[in-house]
PyMOL Python script that loads the backbone (N, CA, C, O; Angstrom):
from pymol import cmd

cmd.read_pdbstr("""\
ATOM      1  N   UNK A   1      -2.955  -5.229  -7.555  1.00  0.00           N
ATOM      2  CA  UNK A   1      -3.942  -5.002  -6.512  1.00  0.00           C
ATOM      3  C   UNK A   1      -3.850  -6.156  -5.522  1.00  0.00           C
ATOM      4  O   UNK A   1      -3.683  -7.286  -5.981  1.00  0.00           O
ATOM      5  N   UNK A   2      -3.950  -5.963  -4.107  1.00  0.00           N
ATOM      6  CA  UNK A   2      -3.639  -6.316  -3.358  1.00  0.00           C
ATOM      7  C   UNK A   2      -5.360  -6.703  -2.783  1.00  0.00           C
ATOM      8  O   UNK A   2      -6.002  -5.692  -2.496  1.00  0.00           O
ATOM      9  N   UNK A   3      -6.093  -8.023  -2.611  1.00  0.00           N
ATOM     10  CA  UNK A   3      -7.114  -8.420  -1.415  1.00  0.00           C
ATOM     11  C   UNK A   3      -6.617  -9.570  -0.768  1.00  0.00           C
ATOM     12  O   UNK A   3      -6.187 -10.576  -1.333  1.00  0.00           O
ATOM     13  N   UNK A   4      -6.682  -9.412   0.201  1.00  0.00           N
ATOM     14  CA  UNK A   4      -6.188 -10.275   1.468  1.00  0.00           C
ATOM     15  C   UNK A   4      -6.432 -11.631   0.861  1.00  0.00           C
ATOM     16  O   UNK A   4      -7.482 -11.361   0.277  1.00  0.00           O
ATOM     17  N   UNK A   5      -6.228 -12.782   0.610  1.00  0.00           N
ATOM     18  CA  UNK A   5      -4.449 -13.080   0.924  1.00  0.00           C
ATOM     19  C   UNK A   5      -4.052 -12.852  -0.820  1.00  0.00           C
ATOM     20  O   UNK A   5      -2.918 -13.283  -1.030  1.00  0.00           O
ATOM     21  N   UNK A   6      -4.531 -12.443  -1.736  1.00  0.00           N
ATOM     22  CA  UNK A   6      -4.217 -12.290  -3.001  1.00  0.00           C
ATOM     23  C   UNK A   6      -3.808 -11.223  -3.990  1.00  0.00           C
ATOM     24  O   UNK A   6      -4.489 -10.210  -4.148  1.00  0.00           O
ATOM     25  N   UNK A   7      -2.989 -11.394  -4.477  1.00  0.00           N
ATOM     26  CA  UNK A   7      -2.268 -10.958  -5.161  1.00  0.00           C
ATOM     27  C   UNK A   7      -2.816 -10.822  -6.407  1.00  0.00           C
ATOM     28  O   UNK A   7      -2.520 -11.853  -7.012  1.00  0.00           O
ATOM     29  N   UNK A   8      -3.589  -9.951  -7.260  1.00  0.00           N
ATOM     30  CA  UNK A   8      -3.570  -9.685  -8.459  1.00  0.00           C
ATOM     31  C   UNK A   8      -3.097  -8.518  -9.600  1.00  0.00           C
ATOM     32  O   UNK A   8      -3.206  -7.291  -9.589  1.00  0.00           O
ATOM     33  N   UNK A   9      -2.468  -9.550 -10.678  1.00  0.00           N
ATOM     34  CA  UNK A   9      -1.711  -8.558 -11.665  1.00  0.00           C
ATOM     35  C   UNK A   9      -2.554  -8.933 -12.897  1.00  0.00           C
ATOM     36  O   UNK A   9      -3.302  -9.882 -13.133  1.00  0.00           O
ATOM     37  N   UNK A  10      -2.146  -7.779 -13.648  1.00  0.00           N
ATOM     38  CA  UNK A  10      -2.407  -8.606 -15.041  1.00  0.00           C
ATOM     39  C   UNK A  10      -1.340  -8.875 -16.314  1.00  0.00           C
ATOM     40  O   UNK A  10      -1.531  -9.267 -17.465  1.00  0.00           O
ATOM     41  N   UNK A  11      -0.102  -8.476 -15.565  1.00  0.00           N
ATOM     42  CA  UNK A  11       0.463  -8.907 -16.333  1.00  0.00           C
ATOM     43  C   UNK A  11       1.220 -10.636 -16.019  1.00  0.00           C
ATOM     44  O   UNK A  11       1.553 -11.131 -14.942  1.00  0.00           O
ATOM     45  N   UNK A  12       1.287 -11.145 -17.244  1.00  0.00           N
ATOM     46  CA  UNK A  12       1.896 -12.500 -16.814  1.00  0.00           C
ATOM     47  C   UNK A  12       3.420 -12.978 -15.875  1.00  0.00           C
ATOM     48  O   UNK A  12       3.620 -13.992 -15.206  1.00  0.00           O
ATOM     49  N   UNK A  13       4.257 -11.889 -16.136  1.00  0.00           N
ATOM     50  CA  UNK A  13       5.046 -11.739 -15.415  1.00  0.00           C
ATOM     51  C   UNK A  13       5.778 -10.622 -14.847  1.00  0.00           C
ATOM     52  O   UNK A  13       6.597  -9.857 -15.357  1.00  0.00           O
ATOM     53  N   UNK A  14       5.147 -10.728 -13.313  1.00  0.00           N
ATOM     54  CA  UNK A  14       5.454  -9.327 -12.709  1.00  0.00           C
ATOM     55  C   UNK A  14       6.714  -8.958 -12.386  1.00  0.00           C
ATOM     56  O   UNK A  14       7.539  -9.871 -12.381  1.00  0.00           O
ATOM     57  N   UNK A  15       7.134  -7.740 -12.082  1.00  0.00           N
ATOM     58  CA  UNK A  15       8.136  -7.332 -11.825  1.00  0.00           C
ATOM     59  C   UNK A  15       8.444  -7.544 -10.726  1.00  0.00           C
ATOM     60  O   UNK A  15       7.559  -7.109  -9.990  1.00  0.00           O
ATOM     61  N   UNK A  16       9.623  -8.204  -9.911  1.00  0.00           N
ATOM     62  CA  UNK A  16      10.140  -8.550  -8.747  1.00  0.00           C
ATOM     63  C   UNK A  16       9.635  -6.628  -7.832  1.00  0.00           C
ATOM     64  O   UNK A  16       9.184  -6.609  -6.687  1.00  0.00           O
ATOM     65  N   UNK A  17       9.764  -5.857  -8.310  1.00  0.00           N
ATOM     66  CA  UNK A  17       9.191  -4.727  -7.512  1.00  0.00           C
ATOM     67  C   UNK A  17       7.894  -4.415  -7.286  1.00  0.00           C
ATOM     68  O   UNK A  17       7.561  -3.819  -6.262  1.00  0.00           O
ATOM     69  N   UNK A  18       6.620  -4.959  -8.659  1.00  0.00           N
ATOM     70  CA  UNK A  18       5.715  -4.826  -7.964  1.00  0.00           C
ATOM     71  C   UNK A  18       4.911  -5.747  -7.224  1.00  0.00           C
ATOM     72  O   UNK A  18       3.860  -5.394  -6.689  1.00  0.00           O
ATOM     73  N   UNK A  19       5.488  -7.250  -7.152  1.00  0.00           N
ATOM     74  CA  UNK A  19       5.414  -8.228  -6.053  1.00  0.00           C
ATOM     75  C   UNK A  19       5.623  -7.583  -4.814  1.00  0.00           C
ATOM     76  O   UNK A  19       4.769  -7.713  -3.936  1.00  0.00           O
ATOM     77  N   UNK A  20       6.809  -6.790  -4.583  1.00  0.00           N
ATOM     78  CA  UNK A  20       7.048  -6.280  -3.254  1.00  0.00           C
ATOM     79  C   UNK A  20       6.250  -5.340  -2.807  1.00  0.00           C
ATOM     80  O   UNK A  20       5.919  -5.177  -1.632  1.00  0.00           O
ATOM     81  N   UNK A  21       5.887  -4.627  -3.851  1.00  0.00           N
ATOM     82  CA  UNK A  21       4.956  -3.302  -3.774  1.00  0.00           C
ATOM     83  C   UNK A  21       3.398  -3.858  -2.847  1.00  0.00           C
ATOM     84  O   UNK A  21       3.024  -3.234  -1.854  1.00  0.00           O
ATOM     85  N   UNK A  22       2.803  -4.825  -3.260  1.00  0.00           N
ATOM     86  CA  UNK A  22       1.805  -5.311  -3.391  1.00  0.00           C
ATOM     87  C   UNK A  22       2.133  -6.304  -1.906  1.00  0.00           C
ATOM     88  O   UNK A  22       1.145  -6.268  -1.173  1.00  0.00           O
ATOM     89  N   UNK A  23       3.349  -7.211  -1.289  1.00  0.00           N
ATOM     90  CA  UNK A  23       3.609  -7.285  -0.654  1.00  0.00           C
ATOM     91  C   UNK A  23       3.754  -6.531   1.046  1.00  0.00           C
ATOM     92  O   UNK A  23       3.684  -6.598   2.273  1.00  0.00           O
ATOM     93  N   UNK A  24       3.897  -6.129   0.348  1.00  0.00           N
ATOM     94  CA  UNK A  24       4.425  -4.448   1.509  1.00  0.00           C
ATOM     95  C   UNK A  24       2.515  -4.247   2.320  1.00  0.00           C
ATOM     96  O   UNK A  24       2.037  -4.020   3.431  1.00  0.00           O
ATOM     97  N   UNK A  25       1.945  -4.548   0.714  1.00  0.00           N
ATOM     98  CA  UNK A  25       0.440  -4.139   1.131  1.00  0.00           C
ATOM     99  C   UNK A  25      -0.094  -5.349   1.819  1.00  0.00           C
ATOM    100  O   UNK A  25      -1.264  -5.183   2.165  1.00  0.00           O
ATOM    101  N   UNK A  26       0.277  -6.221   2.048  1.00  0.00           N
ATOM    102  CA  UNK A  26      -0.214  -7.717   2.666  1.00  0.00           C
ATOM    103  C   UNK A  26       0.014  -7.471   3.803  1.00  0.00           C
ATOM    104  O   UNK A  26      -0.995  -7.543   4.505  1.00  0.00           O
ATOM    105  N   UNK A  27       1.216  -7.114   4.489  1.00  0.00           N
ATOM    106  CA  UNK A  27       1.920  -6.925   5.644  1.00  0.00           C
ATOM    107  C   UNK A  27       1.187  -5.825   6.359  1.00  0.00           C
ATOM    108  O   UNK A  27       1.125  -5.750   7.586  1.00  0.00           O
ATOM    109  N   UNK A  28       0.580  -4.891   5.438  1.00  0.00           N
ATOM    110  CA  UNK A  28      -0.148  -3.856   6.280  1.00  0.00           C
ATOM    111  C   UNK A  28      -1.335  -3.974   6.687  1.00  0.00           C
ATOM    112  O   UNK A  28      -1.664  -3.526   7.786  1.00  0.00           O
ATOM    113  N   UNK A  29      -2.490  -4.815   5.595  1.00  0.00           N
ATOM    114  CA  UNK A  29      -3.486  -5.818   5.531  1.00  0.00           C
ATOM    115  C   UNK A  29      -3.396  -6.025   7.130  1.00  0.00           C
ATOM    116  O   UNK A  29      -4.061  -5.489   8.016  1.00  0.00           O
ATOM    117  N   UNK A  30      -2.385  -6.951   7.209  1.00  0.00           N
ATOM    118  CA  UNK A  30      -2.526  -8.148   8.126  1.00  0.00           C
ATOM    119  C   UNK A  30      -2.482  -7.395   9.265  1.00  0.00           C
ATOM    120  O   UNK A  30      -3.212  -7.530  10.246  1.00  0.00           O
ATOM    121  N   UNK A  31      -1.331  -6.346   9.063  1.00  0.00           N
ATOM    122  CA  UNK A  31      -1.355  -5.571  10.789  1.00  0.00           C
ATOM    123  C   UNK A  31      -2.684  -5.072  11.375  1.00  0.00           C
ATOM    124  O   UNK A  31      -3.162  -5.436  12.450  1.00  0.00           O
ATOM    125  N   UNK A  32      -3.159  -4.278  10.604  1.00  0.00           N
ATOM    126  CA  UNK A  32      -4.594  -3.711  10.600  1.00  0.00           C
ATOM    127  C   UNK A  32      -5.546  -4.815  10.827  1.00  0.00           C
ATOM    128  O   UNK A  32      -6.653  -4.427  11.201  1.00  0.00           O
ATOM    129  N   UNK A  33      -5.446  -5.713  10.737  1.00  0.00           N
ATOM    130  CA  UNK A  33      -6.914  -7.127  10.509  1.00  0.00           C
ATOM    131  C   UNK A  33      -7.516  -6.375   9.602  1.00  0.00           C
ATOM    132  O   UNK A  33      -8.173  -5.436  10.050  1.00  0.00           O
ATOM    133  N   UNK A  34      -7.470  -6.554   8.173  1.00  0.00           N
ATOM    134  CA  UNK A  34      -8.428  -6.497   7.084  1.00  0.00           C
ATOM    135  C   UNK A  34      -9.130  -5.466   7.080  1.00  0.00           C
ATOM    136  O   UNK A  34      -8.941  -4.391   6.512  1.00  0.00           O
ATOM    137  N   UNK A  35     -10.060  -5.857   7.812  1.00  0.00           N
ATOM    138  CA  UNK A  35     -10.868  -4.424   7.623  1.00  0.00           C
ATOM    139  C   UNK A  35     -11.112  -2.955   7.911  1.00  0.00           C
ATOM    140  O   UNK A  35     -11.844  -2.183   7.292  1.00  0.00           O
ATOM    141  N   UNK A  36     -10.239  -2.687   9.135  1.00  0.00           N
ATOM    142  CA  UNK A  36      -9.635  -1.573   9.528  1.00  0.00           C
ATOM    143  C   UNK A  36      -9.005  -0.992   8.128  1.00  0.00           C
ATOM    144  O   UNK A  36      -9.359   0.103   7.691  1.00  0.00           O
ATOM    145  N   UNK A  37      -8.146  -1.729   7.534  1.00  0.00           N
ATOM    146  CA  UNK A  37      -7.188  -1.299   6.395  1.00  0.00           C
ATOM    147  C   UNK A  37      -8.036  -1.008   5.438  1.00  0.00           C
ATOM    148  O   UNK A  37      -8.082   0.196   5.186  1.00  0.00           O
ATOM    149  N   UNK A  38      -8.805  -1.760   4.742  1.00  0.00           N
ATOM    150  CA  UNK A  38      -9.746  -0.864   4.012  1.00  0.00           C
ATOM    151  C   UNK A  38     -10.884   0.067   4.353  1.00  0.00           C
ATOM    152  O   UNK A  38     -11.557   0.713   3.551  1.00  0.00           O
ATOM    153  N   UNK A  39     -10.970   0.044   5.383  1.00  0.00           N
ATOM    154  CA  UNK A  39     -11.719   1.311   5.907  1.00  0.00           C
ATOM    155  C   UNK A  39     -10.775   2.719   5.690  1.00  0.00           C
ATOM    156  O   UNK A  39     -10.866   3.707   4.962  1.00  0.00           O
ATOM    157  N   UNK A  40      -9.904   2.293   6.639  1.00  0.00           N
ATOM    158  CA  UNK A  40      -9.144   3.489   6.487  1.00  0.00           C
ATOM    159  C   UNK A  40      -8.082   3.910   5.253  1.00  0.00           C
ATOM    160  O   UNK A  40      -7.361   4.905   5.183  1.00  0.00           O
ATOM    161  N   UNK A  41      -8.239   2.827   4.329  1.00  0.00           N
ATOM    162  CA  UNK A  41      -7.231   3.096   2.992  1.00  0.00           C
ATOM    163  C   UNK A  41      -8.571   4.070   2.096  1.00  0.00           C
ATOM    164  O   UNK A  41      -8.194   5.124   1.584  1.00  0.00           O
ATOM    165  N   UNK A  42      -9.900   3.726   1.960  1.00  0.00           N
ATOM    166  CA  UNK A  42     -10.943   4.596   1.266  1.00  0.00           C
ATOM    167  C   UNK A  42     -10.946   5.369   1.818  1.00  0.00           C
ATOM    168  O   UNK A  42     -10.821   6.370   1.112  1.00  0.00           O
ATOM    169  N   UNK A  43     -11.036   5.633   2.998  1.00  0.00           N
ATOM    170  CA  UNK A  43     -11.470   7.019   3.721  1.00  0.00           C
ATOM    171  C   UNK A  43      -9.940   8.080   3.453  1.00  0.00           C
ATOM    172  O   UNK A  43     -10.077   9.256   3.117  1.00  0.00           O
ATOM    173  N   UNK A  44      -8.748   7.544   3.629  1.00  0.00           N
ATOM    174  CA  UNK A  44      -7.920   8.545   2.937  1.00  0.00           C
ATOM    175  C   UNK A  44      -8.132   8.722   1.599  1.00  0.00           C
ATOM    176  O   UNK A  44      -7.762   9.809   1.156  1.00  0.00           O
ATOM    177  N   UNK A  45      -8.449   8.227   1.111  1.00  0.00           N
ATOM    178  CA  UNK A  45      -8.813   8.212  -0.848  1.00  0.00           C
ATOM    179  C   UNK A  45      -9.978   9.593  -0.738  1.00  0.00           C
ATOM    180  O   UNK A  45      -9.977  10.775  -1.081  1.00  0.00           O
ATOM    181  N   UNK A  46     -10.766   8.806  -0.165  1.00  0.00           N
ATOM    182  CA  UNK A  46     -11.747  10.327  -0.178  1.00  0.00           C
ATOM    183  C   UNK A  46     -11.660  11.540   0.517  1.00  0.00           C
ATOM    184  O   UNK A  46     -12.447  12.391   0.103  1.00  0.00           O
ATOM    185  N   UNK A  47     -10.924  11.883   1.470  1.00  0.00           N
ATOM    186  CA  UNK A  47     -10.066  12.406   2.058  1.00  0.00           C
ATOM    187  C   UNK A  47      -9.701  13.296   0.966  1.00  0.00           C
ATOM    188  O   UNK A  47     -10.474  14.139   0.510  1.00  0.00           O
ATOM    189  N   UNK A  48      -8.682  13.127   0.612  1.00  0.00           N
ATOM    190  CA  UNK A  48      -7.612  13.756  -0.459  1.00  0.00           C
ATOM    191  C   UNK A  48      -8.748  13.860  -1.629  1.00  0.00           C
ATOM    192  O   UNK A  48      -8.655  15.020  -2.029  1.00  0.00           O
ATOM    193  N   UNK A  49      -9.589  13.319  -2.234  1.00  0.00           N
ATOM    194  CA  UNK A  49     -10.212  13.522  -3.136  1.00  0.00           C
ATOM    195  C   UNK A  49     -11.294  14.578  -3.174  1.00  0.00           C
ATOM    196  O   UNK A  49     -11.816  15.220  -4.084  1.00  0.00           O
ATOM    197  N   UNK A  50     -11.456  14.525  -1.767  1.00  0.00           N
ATOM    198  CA  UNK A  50     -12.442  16.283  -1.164  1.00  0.00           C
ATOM    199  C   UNK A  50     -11.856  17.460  -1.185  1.00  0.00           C
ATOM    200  O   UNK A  50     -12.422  18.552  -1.226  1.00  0.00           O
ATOM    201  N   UNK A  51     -10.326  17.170  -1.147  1.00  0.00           N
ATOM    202  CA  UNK A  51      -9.612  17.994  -1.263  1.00  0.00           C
ATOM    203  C   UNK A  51      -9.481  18.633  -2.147  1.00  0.00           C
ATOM    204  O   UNK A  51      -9.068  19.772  -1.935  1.00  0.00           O
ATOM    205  N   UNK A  52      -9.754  18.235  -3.500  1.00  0.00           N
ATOM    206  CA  UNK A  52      -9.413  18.436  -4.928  1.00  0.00           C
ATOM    207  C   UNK A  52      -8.531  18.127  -5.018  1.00  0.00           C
ATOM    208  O   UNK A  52      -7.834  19.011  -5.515  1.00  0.00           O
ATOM    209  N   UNK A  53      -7.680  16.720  -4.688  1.00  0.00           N
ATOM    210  CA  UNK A  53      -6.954  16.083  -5.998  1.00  0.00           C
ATOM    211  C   UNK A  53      -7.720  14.830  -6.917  1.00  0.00           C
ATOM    212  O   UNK A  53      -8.643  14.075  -6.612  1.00  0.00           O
ATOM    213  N   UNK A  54      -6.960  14.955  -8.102  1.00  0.00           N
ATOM    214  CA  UNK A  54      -7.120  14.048  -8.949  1.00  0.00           C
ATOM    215  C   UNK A  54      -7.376  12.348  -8.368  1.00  0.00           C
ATOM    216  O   UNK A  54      -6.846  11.901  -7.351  1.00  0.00           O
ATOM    217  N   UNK A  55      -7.980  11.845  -8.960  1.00  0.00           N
ATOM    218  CA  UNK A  55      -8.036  10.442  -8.939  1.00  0.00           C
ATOM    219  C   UNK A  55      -6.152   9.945  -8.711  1.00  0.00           C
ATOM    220  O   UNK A  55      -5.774   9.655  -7.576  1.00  0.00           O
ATOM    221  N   UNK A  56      -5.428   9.921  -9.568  1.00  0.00           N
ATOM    222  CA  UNK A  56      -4.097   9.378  -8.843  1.00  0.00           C
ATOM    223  C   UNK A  56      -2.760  10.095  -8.106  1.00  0.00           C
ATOM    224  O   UNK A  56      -1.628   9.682  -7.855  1.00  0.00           O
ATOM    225  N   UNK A  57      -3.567  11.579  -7.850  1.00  0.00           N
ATOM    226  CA  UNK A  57      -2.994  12.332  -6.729  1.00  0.00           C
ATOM    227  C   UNK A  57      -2.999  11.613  -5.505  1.00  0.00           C
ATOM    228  O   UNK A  57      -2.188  11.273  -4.644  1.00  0.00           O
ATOM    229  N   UNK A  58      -4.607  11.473  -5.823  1.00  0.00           N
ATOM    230  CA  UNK A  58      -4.954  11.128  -4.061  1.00  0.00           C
ATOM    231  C   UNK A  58      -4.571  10.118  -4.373  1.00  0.00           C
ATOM    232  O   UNK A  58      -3.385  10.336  -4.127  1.00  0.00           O
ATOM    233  N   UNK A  59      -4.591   8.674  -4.900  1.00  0.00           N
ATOM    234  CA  UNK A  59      -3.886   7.426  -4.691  1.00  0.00           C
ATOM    235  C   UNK A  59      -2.654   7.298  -4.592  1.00  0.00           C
ATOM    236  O   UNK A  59      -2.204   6.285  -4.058  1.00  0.00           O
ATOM    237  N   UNK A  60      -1.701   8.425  -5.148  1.00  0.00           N
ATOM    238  CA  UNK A  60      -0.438   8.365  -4.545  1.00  0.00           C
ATOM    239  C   UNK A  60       0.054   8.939  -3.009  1.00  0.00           C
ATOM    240  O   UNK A  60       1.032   8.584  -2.350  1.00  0.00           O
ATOM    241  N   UNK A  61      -0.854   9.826  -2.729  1.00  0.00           N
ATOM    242  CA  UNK A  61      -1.290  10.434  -0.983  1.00  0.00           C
ATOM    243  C   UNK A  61      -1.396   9.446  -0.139  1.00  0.00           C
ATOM    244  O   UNK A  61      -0.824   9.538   0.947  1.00  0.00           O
ATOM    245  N   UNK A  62      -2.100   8.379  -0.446  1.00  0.00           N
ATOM    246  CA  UNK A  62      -2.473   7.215   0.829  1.00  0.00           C
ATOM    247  C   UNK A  62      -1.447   7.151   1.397  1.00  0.00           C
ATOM    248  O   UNK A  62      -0.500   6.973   0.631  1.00  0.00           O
ATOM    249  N   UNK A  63      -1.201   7.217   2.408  1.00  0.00           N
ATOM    250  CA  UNK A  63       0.258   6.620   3.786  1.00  0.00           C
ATOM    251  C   UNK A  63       0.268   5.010   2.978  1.00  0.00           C
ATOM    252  O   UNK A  63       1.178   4.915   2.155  1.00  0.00           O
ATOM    253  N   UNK A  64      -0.333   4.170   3.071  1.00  0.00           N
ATOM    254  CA  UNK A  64      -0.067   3.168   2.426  1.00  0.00           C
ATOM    255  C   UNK A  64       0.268   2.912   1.068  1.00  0.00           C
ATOM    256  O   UNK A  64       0.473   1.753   0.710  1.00  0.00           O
ATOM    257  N   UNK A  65       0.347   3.860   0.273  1.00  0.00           N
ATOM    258  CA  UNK A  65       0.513   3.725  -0.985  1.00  0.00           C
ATOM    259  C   UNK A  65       1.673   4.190  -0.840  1.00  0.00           C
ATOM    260  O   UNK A  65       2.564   3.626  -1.474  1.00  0.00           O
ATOM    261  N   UNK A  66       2.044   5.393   0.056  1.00  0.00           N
ATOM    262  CA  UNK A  66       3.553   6.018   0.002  1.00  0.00           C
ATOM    263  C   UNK A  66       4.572   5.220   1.087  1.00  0.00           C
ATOM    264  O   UNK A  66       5.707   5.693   1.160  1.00  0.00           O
ATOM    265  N   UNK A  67       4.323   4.264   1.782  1.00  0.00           N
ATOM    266  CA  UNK A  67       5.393   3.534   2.209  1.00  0.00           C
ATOM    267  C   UNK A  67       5.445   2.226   1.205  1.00  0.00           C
ATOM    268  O   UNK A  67       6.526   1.657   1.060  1.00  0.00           O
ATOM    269  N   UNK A  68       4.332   1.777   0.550  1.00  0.00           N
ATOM    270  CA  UNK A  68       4.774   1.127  -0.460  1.00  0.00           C
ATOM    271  C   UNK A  68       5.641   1.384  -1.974  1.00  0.00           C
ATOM    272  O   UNK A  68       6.340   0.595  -2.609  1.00  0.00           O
ATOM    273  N   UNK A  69       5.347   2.548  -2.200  1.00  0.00           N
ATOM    274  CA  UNK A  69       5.886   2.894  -3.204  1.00  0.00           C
ATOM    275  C   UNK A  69       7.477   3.541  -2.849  1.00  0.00           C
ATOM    276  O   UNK A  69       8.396   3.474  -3.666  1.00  0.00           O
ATOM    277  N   UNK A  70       7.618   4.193  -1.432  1.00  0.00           N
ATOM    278  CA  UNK A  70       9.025   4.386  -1.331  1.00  0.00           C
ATOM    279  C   UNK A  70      10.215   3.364  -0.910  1.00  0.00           C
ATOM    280  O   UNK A  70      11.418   3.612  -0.826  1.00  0.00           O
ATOM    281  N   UNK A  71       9.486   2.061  -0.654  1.00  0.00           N
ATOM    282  CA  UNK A  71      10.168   0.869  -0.315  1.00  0.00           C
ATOM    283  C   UNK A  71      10.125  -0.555  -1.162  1.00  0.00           C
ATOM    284  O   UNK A  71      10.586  -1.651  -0.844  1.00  0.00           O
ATOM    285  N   UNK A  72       9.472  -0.187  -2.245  1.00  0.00           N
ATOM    286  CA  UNK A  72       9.244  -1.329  -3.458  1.00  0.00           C
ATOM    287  C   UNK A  72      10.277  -1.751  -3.547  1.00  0.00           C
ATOM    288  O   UNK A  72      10.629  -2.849  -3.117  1.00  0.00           O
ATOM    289  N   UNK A  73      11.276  -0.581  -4.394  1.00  0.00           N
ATOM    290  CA  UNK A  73      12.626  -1.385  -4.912  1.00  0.00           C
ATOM    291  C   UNK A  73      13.762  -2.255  -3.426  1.00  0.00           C
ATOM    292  O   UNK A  73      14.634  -3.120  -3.332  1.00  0.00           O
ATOM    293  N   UNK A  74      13.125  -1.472  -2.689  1.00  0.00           N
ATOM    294  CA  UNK A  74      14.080  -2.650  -1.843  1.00  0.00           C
ATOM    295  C   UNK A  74      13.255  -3.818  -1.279  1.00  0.00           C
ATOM    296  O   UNK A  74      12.395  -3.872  -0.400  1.00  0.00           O
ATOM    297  N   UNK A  75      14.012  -5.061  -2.374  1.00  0.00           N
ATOM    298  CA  UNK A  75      13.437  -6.315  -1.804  1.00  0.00           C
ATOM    299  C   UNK A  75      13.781  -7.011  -0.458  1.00  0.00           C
ATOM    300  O   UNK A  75      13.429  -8.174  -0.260  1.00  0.00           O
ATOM    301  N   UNK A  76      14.317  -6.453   0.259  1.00  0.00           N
ATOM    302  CA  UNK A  76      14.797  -6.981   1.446  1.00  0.00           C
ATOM    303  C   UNK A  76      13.648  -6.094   2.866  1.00  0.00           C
ATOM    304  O   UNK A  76      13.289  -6.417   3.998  1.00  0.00           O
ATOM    305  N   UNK A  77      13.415  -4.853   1.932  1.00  0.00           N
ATOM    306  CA  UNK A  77      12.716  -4.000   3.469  1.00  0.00           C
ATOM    307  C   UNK A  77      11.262  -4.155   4.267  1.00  0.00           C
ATOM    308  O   UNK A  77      10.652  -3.414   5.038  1.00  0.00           O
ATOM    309  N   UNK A  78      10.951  -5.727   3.608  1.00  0.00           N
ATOM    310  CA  UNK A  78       9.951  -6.519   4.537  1.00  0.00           C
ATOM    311  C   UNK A  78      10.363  -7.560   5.810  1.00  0.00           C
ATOM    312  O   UNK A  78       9.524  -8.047   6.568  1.00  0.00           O
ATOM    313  N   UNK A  79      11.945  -7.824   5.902  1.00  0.00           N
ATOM    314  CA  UNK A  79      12.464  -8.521   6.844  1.00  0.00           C
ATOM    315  C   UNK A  79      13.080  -7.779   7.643  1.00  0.00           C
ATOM    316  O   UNK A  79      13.788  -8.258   8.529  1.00  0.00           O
ATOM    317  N   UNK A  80      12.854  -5.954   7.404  1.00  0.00           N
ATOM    318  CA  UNK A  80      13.435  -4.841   8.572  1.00  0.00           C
ATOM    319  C   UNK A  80      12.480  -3.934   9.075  1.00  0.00           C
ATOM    320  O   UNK A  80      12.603  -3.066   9.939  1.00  0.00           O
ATOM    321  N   UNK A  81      11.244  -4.367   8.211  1.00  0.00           N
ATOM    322  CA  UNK A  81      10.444  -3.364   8.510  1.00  0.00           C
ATOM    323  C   UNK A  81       9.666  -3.538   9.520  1.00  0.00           C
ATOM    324  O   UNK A  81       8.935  -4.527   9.567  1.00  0.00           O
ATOM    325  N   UNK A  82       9.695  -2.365  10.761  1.00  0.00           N
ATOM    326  CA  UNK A  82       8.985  -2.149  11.584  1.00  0.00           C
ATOM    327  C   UNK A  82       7.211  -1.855  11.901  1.00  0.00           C
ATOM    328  O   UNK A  82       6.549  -0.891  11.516  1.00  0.00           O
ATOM    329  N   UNK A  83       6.908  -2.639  12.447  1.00  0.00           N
ATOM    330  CA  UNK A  83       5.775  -2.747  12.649  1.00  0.00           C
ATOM    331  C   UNK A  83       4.893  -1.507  12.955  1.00  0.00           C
ATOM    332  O   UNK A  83       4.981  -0.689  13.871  1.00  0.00           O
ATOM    333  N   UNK A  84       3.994  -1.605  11.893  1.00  0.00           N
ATOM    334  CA  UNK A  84       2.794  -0.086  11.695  1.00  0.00           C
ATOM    335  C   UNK A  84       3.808   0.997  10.881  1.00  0.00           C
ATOM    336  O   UNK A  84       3.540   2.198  10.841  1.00  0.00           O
ATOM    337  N   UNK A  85       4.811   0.514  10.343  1.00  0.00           N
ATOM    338  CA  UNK A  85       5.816   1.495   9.373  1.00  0.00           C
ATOM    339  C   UNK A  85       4.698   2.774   8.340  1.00  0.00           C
ATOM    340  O   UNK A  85       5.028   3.860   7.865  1.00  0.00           O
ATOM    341  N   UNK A  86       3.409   2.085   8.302  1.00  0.00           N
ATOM    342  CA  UNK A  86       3.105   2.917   7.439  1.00  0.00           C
ATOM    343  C   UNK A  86       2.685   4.811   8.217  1.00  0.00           C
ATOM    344  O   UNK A  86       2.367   5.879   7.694  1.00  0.00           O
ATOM    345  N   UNK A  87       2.865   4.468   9.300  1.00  0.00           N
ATOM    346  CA  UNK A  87       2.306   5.746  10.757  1.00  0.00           C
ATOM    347  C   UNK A  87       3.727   6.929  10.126  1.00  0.00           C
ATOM    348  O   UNK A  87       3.622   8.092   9.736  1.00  0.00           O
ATOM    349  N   UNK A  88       5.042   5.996  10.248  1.00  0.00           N
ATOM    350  CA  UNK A  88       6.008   7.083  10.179  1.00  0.00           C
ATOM    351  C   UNK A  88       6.029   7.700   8.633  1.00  0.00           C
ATOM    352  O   UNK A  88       6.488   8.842   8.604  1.00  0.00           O
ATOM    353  N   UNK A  89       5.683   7.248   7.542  1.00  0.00           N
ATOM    354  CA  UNK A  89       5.479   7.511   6.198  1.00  0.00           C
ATOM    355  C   UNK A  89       5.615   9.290   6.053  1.00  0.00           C
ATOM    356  O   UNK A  89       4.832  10.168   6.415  1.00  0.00           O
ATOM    357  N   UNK A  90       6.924   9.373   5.382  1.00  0.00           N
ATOM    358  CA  UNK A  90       6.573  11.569   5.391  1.00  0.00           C
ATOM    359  C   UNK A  90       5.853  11.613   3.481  1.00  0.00           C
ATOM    360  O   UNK A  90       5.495  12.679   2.981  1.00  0.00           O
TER     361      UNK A  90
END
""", "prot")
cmd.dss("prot")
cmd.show_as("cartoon", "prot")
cmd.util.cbc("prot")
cmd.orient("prot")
């Protein structure tokens, strides 16, 4: 889980992917200024959750959850990634 500027896991040693994962989410944080991003990261949650999906349907639905999760394994695609990347997210 990702709160501005911190990083929390619980495991003792994370996986170089979900550093990036969680990373990816800092970068989007920051674009947004904070609170925009969690405004609009719940409001898609509930969004999709009005919809009738499941609790980790809709958390895998977020635009931010799906440019993080389709760009985790590449540890390099925070020094190419284009700014507001999470808009183009299919």
């Amino acid at each position: 889980m990702t709160i501005w500027p911190f990083v929390l896991v619980q495991q003792p040693n994370p996986s170089a992917r979900l550093l990036n994962h969680e990373r990816i989410h800092l970068r989007q944080q920051l674009e947004l200024l904070l609170l925009p991003f969690y405004i609009w990261y719940f409001a898609e949650y509930g969004y999709y959750r009005l919809r009738g999906l499941r609790h980790y349907e809709a958390y895998r639905s977020i635009r931010f959850e799906r440019e993080a999760f389709t760009h985790d394994h590449n540890l390099d695609y925070l020094n190419k990634r284009p700014f507001w990347a999470f808009l183009n997210v299919q």
